[in-house]
Structure formats: C-alpha cells, structure tokens
C-alpha positions in Angstrom: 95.0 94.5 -1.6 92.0 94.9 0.5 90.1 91.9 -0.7 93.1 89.9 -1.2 93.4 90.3 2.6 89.9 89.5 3.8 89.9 86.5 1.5 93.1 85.2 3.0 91.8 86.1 6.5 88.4 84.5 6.2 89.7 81.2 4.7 92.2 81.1 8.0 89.1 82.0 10.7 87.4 79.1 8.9 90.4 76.6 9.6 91.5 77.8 12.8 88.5 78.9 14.4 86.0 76.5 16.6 83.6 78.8 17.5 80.1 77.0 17.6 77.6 80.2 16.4 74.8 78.4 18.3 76.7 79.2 22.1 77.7 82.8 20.4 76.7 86.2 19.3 78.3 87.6 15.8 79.4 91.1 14.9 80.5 92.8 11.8 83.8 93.9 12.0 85.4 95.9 8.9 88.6 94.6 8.8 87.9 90.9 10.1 84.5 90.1 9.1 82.5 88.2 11.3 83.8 88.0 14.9 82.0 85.8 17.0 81.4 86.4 20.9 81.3 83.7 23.6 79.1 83.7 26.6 82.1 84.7 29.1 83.4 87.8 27.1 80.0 89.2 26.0 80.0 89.1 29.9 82.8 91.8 30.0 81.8 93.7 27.1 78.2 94.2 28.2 79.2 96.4 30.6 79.7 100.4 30.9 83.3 99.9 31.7 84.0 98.2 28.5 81.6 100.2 26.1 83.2 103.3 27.5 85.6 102.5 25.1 83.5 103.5 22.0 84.5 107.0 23.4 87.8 106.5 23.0 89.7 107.1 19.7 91.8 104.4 18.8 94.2 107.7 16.9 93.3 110.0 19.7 93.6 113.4 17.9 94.5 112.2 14.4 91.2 112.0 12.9 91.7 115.8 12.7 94.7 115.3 10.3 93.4 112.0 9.1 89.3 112.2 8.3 88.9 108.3 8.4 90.9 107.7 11.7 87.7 108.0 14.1 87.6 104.5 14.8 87.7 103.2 18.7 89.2 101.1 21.0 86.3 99.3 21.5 86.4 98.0 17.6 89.8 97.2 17.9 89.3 95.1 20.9 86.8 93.1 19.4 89.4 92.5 16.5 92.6 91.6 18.9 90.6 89.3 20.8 89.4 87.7 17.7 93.0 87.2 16.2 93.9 85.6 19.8 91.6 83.2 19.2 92.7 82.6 15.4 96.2 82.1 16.5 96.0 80.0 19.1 93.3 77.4 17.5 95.9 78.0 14.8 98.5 76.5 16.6 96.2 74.0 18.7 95.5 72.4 15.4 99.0 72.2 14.6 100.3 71.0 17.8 97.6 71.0 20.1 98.2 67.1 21.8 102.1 67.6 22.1 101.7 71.6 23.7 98.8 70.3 26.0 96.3 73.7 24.8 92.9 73.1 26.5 89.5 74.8 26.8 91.5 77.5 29.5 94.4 77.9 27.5 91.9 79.1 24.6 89.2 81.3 27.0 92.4 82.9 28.5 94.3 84.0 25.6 90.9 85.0 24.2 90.3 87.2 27.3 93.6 88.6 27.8 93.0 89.9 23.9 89.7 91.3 24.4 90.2 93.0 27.8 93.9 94.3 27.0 92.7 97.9 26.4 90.2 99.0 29.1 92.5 101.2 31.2 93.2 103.2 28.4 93.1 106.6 28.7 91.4 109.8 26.2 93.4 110.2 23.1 95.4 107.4 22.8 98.9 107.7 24.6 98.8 111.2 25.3 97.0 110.8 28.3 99.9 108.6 29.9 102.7 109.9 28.3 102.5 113.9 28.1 99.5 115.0 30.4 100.0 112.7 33.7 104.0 113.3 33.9 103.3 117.0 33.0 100.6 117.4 36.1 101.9 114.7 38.7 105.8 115.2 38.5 107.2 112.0 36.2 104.5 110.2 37.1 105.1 106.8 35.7 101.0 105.0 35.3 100.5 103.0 32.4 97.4 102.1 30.8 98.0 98.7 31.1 98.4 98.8 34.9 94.9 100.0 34.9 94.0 97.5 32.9 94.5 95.4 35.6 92.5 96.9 38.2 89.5 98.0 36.1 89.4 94.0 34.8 88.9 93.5 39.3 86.5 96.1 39.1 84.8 95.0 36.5 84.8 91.3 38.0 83.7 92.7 40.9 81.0 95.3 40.1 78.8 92.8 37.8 79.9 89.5 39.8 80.9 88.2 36.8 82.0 83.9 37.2 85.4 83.3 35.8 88.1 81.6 37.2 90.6 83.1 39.1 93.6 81.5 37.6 92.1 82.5 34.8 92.0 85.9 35.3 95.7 85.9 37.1 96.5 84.6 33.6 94.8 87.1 31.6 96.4 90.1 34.0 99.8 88.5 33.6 99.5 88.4 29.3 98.5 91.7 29.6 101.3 93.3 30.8 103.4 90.5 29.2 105.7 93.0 27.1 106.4 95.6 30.0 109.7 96.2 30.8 108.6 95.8 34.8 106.2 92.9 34.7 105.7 90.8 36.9 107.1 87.3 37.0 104.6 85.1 35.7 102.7 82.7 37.9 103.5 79.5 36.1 106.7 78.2 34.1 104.6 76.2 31.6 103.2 77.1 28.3 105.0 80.3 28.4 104.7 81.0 24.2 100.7 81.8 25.8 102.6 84.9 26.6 104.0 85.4 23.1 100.1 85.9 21.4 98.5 89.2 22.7 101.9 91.4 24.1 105.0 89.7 22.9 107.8 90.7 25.9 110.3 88.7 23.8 110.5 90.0 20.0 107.3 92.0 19.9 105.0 90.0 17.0 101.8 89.9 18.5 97.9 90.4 17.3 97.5 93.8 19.2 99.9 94.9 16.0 98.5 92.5 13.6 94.9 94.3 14.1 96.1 98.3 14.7 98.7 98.3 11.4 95.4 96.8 9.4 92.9 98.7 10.9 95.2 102.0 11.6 95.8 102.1 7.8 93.0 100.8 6.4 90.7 104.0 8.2 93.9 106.7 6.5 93.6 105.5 3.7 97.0 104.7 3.1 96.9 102.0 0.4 98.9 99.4 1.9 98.0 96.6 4.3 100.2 94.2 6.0 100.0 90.9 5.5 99.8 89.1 8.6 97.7 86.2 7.9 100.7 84.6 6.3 102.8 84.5 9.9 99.9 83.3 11.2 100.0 80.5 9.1 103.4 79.8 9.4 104.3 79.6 13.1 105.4 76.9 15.4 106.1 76.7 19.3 109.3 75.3 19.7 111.0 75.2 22.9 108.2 77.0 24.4 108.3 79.6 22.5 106.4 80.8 19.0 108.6 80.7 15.9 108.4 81.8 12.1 109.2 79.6 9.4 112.2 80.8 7.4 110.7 81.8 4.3 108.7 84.4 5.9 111.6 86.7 7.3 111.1 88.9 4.4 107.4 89.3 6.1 109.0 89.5 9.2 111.0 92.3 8.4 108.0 94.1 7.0 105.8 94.4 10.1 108.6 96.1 11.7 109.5 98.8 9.2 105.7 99.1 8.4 105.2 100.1 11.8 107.8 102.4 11.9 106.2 104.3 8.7 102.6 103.9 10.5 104.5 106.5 13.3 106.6 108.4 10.7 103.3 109.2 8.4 100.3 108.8 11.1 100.6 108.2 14.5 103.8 111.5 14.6 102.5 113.5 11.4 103.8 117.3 12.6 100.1 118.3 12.6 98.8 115.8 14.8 101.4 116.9 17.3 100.4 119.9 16.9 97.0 119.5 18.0 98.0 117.3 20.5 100.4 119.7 22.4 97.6 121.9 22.3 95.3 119.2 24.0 98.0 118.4 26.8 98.0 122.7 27.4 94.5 122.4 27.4 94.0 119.4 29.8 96.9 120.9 32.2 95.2 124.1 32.4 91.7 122.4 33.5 93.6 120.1 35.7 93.3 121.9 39.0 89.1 122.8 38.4 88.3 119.3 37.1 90.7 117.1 38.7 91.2 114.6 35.6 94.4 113.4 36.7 92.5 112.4 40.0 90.5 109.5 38.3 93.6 107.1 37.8 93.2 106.3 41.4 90.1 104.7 41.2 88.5 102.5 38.7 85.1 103.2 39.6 85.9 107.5 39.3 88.5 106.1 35.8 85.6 104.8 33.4 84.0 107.6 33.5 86.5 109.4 31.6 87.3 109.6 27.9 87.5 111.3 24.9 84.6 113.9 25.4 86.3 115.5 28.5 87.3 118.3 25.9 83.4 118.6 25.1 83.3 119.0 29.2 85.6 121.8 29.4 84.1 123.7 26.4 80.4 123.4 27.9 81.5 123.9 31.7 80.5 127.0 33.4 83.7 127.9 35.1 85.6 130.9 34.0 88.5 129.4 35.9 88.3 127.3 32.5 89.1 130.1 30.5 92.2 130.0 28.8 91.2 125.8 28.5 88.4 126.7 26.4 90.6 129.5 24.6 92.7 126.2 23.2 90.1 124.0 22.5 88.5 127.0 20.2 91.7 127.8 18.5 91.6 123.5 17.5 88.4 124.3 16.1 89.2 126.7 13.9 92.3 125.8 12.9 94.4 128.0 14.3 97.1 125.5 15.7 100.5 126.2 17.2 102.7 126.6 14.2 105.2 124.3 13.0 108.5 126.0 12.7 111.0 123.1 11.5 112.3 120.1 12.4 115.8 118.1 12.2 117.2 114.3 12.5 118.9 113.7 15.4 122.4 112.7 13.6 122.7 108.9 14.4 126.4 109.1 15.8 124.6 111.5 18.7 121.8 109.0 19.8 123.4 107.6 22.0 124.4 110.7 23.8 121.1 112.9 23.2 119.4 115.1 25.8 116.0 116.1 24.9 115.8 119.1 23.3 113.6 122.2 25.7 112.1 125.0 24.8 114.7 126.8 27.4 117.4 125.3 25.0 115.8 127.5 22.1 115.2 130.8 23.7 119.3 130.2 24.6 119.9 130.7 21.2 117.5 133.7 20.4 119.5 136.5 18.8 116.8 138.6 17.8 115.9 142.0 20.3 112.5 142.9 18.9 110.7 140.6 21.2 112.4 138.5 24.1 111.1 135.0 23.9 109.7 133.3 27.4 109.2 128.8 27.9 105.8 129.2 27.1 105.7 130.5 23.9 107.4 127.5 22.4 106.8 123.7 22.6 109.6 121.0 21.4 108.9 117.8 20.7 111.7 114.9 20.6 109.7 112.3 18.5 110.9 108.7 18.5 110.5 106.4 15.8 112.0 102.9 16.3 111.4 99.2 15.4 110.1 98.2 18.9 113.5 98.0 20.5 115.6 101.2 20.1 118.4 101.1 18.5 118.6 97.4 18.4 117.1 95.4 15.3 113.9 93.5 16.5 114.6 90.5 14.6 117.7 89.6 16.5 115.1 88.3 19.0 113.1 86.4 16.3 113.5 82.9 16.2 112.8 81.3 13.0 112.8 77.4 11.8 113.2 75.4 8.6 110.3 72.8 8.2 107.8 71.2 9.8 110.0 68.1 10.3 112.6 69.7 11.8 112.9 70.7 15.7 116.0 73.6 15.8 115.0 77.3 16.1 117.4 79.8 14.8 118.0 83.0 14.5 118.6 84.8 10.7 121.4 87.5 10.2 120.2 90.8 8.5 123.3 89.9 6.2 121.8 86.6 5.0 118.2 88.1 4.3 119.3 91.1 2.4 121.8 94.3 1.6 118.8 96.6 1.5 117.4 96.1 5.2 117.8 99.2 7.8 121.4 99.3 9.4 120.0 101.4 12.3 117.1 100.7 13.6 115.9 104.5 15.3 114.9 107.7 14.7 114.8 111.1 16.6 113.2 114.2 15.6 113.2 117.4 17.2 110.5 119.6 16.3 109.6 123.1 17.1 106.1 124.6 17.6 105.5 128.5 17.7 102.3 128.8 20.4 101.7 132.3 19.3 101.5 132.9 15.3 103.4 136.9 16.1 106.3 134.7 17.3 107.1 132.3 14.3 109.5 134.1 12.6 111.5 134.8 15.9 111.2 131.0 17.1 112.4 129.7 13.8 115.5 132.2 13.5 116.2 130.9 17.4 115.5 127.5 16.2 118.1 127.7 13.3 120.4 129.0 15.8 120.7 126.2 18.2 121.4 123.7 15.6 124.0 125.7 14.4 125.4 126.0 18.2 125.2 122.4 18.7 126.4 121.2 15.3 128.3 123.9 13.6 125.8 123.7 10.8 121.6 123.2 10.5 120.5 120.0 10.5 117.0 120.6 8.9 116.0 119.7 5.2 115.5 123.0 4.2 114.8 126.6 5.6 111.1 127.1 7.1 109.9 128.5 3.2 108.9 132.4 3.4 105.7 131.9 2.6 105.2 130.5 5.1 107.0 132.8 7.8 105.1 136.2 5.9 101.8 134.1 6.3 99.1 136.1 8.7 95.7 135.6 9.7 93.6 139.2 8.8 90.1 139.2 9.9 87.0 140.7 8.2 83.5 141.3 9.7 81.0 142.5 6.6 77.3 142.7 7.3 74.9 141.8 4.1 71.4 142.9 4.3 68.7 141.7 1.9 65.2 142.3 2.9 64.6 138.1 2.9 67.8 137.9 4.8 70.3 139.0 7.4 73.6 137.4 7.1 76.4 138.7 9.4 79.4 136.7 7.8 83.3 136.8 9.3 85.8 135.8 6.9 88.9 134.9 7.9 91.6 135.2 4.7 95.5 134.0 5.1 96.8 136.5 3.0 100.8 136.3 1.3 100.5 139.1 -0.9 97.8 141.6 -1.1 95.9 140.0 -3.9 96.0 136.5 -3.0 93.2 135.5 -0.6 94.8 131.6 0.0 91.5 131.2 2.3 88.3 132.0 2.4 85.5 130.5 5.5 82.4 131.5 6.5 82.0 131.3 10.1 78.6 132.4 10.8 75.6 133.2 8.9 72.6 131.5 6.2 72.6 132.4 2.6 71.6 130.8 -0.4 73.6 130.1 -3.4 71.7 133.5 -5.2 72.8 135.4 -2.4 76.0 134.1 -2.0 76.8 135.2 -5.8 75.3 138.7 -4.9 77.7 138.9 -1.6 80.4 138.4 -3.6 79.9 141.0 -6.2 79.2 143.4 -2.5 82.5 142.4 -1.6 
C-alpha cells in the first residue's frame, strides 16, 4: 500500500510540479518525498514563529496511546503546502490558458498551504476547544484566526517582501472553510478557495496530507488514496469537480476520516489523558497566565507543547495539584474509563450534552456522595464534515473531459451499502478518582436507564475491571556491590495474580534482578 502510494505520488509531483531545484532548497519528507522550497516561503519558515511548530504535535496527546504519532505540525505543513502546489499546477496544466492561473495564483495557494497552521495551539485542538472556553467563559478563538495575525507578525517582525494582495489572499484561503469567514476580496477564480480549506464540500490537501500522514505514524495499515482525485479534477463553473468514476473514492475520504476520529484522534484513552491535560492546564491558568498569550502574537509563539514540561519544573507550589496530574500521566494512572453509549440516532437532533451534574442525579448509592469534580463526561462527535448531512450532496462531479455540466451523484445511484446517517455521538464517562469507579459507573448505568428506560451501552463495565486496584510495595535489596531501593506497583484482581509488575526506581543487573526475585 505504502509504495503503491509514493509511486503514484512521485509520478504526479513530476507531472504537475514546475519547481526549478536550481531557485529552491529540498527536504525529505516521509510521506511525500522530496518537497521543494522556494525563496519566498523558506522566507516564512526560517523563522522562530514558524519552527515553533516542531513543538507542536500534530496528535497532541495521542502519541501516548499511539507510540508512532509524535510527528509535528511543522512536517505536516511542509506536506500541505507541497500538495497545494501539486494540485494547482495540476490543474494549471489541464486548464491553465482558459482559468487564467498565473505566477500569483501558484505563490498564493502555495502560501496559504504552508502558513495555514501557525496559530495553532499545544496539543492539537484541545487548546481551542476544551481549555480556552473552560478558562475564559465560551470563549470562541480559533486557531485559524491566529493564523492570521501571527502571518502580520511574522511579515512584520522579519520585514519579509510579499505582496499585499497576496497575503490578503492567503488570509482569506485560510479561513476559507469557517462557518464566519469573511467575504472574500475578489469574485474571480474562486475554486483557489476550494485547494487548501474547502468551505464548499470539504475535499482539500490539509485532509489529503493528515489522513496519510496521521495513519501512516499509527500504524494503521491503510492509506487513502488521494493521488487519484488529484488526477481527476476539473474547475467547472468556478468551482473544482470530480470525475464520475471516482465517487467511490470520494466516498472513501469521508468515511475514512470518520474511522481516523472513531480509532485515533477519539480513542477513550487519549481522552483520557487529554481531560487530564485541560485539569492540568486550568489549574496553572491563574500562576502562568497561558490563556493570556492569545492576545498577542509576539507573547503566542512562545507557547507550545512543552508548557506541561514548564509546569512540572516550575518552582511554584501554587502549581501543586498541576504537577499532581501531570505525574499521575506519567505513570499511568489516568482517570478511569467507566463506559460509554451511542447517542440513539432518533435523539440527535434533540440532544443536550450530557454533565457530570447529570450523573451524580442519578447516583443511588449512600456509601460515598459523589461531587462535579470527581467525574468528567465527554460527548464525542464523530461526523463526515457536515453533521448529520452527507458531505457528498455538496460534491459536484462530471462525466468527461469533453463535456462542460457538473452534477451532483445520489447515494442511491453509487451504492446500497453507503452510510444512511452521516453522525455519531458518544457519551463517555471518566472516574477522576480510581476509589470512585465502581460508584460512577452504577450512577452512570443509572441515567441511561432514567433517560431511556433501558442502558444504552454495549455491555456492562466487565468486573475485572471494577475489582481492579493499585497496591503499592516499597522492598529494599541490599547487596554489598549494590543498593537498589525498588517500588513496585502490582494491579492485583485476585491475590495471586500480579497483572503488573514496574520498577520505578533503582539499578540492578540481570544477576541481581534474578536474586531479587527469589528475595521477593
């Protein structure tokens, strides 16, 4: 699959692309191969603003859950802004003297691609989405907005020469598929708009380079296929179109990126971890002032992933219960995952997102009296880029190359075995403090049976699971070459079973190790 891709991908960069390597500097990218630089945007990415972007993970937190997903923005914009290139010479060959696509046309798109990312903020969208609403009352920033005004910072700071339509341009593609953006400053070539952040039907190279890339570091085993939409696209009526044939493909790279959220991007683990980063971040708030930064670009750059590094090392004891998270991510000792359940799709329409005060409504149990805080609820959604709606009602496909009509294609004429709804939501349920699962989970099973008459989960939380408890050993092993102090920390179901077994702290050889074990 892998090489089947890159072959297909080089043999397009070689067509399309008309990149002179004597005006540019190359880099080796993993997915695309050889990306070549120009003059202007090596302009932009030699700078701190852009590099800082190395410190950002492309997966935020997921790497924790997924090993291979520590790769960065800063890769991946390298890899959008080379596919913005691809497409557009693409269709430049094709119809490059009817659509009027000059030198501009080509720096712009290529900019808009490149620069798309650098407002983002640490860990992915957890920064915009849980922490800044949770610490500045619904606060509604996007990353993209600050993309904007770091790109006029940027411009600014290192006086770099570009032209200001240009850049107008490049700030008007980049928030291209926001619900709010702005009207765009010209009425011509609008299918420019339709290459990095598709506002229309959502097929753009920012997907075309995160589902590759995104699965290609988790190791998932399948890749999709882009290069062949790429080949087969058209502007007609201002406007890019797919060629018939490839609806199948079409159909794909939505419901792949729906199983890229369903597998990766929402694993229960991840959120996990993640909830605990937002407590963590919310609790330094007030010492460090992180949410402070999205006021000003010159303050903004500065921060990414390693603020959690910051909190751990800082000398505040204000930072207390922070650093108390952070450790408890270290070692493993996440919130717990109590269960989850499928929003039933006749409700979606009507849903209210689930609270934790929703849960402790529904607690039955007197042994312990459960309060907000001990319990976080996630409502994950999981759609095809539009809701409940089916993405490719906004597609617009055509026949041949000799023909001029755009169309649309009818799930019912494609095939019986396509999705005939088009969104998920999941309620999950987190237990912050391990003593409390068994009580959050009974609570848990409760409410569903309040709001539905029945549970709504696959199966019970397995007992195993519920009887599991951390047990904590301290043994000190002397030899006279050696002094080992070792903690190990066992997960115990029955009294025999040690499920775990992790030495925190100490140095011992492989002899000694075998003699420690006999001690024990």
């Amino acid at each position: 699959m892998g090489a089947y891709y890159n072959e297909d991908l080089s043999r397009l960069t070689c067509e399309a692309s008309m990149v002179d390597p004597r005006y540019s500097k190359h880099v080796h990218d993993n997915v695309h191969g050889n990306i070549y630089l120009d003059k202007l945007s090596l302009k932009f990415i030699d700078t701190e603003q852009f590099q800082r972007l190395r410190d950002l993970k492309q997966l935020g937190a997921t790497y924790m859950v997924y090993p291979g997903a520590v790769h960065s923005r800063f890769e991946h914009s390298l890899g959008v802004y080379w596919l913005a290139g691809v497409a557009i010479h693409m269709i430049k060959n094709l119809q490059g003297a009817e659509l009027g696509i000059d030198r501009f046309d080509i720096q712009t798109v290529k900019l808009a691609g490149l620069l798309h990312d650098v407002g983002h903020g640490p860990f992915s969208h957890l920064f915009e989405r849980e922490f800044l609403p949770r610490v500045l009352n619904g606060c509604q920033w996007s990353h993209e907005e600050m993309s904007l005004n770091m790109i006029e910072h940027m411009v600014d700071v290192h006086n770099i020469d570009v032209e200001r339509d240009s850049l107008n341009k490049v700030k008007e593609m980049i928030v291209a598929s926001n619900e709010n953006a702005p009207s765009k400053s010209s009425k011509e070539k609008l299918f420019l708009y339709d290459i990095v952040a598709n506002g229309r039907n959502g097929i753009d190279v920012d997907k075309f380079d995160y589902m590759v890339r995104d699965s290609r570091a988790c190791r998932l085993g399948v890749e999709f296929q882009f290069p062949r939409l790429l080949e087969n696209m058209r502007v007609i009526d201002d406007e890019i179109c797919y060629r018939a044939k490839e609806r199948f493909a079409v159909h794909k790279l939505f419901s792949f990126r729906a199983d890229l959220h369903r597998t990766v991007y929402m694993h229960a683990k991840v959120k996990a971890i993640e909830l605990m980063i937002v407590d963590a971040l919310t609790k330094a708030n007030d010492v460090l002032q992180i949410a402070s930064s999205i006021q000003d670009p010159s303050t903004y750059w500065k921060l990414d992933d390693t603020i959690i590094k910051t909190i751990e090392t800082h000398a505040s004891p204000e930072l207390k219960e922070s650093k108390d998270l952070i450790q408890r991510i270290r070692r493993r000792e996440l919130y717990k995952f109590c269960n989850e359940f499928t929003v039933p799709k006749d409700d979606l329409e009507h849903f209210q997102k689930v609270t934790p005060k929703d849960i402790i409504c529904c607690q039955k149990s007197c042994d312990v009296t459960l309060k907000e805080d001990d319990i976080a609820v996630t409502n994950v959604k999981i759609d095809m880029t539009r809701g409940r709606n089916n993405p490719v009602d906004r597609v617009h496909f055509f026949k041949d190359y000799e023909t001029n009509e755009k169309f649309n294609i009818d799930d019912e004429r494609v095939s019986h075995l396509l999705p005939a709804y088009y969104q998920d939501v999941i309620v999950r349920v987190y237990s912050k403090k391990p003593e409390l699962f068994d009580t959050v989970c009974e609570a848990f099973t409760n409410f569903q049976v309040r709001t539905y008459g029945k549970t709504k989960q696959v199966h019970a939380t397995p007992e195993k699971k519920k009887h599991q408890r951390p047990s904590y050993f301290m043994v000190e092993y002397r030899e006279p070459s050696i002094v080992c102090i070792a903690v190990l920390v066992c997960y115990v179901t029955h009294l025999e079973e040690v499920e775990r077994l992790v030495i925190l702290y100490g140095q011992i050889g492989l002899e000694e190790m075998e003699r420690f074990m006999i001690v024990l």
